[in-house]
C-alpha positions in Angstrom: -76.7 -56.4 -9.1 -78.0 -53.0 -10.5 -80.8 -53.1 -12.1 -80.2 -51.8 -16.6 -82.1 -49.7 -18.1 -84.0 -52.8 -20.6 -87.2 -52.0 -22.2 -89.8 -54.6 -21.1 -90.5 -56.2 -24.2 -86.2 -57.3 -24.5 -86.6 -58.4 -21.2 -89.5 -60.5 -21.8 -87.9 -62.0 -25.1 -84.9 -62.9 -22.8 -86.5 -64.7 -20.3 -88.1 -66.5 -23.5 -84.8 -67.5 -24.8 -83.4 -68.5 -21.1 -86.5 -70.7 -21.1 -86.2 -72.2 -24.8 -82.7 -73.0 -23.7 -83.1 -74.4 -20.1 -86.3 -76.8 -22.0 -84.1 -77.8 -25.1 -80.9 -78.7 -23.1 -79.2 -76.7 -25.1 -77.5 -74.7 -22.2 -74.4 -76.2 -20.7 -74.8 -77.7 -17.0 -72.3 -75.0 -15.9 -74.5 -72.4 -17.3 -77.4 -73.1 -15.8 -77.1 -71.4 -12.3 -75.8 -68.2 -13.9 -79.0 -68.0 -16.8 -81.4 -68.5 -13.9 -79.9 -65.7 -12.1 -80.3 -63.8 -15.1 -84.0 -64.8 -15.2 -84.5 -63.6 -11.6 -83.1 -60.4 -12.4 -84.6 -60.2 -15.2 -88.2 -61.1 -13.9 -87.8 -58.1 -10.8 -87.2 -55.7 -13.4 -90.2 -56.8 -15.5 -92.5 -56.8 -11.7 -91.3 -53.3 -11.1 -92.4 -51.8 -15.0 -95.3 -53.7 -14.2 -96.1 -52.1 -10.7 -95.0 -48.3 -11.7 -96.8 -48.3 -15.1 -100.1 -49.4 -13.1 -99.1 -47.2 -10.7 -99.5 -44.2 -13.2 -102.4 -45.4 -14.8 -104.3 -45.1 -11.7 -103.1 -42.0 -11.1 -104.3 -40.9 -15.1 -107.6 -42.6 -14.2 -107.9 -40.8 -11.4 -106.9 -37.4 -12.8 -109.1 -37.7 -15.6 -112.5 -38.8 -13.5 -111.4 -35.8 -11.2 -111.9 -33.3 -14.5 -115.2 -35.1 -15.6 
């Protein structure tokens, strides 16, 4: 499955909302394979922001105690 273009902040409010649901027993039986699915998708995405956006802070620490 490709991966969307989501900012990290929806993502994390819909891994919040597949949780709420999954706790309440709200979500239908049927439902619950594809919503944790959804979840794992939706948790990679959120590990890969995570990774790059360190990634480049580094790299701005790094530049900046280069030019102090």
């Amino acid at each position: 499955m490709a991966k969307k273009c989501i900012k990290y902040g929806d993502a994390i409010d819909e891994l919040n909302n597949i949780l709420a649901g999954l706790e309440s027993e709200r979500i239908d039986v049927d439902e619950v394979s594809l919503k944790v699915k959804k979840a794992v998708e939706l948790i990679k995405i959120c590990r890969d922001k995570i990774g790059k956006t360190e990634l480049e802070v580094k790299r701005i620490v790094e530049e900046f105690d280069k030019s102090s």
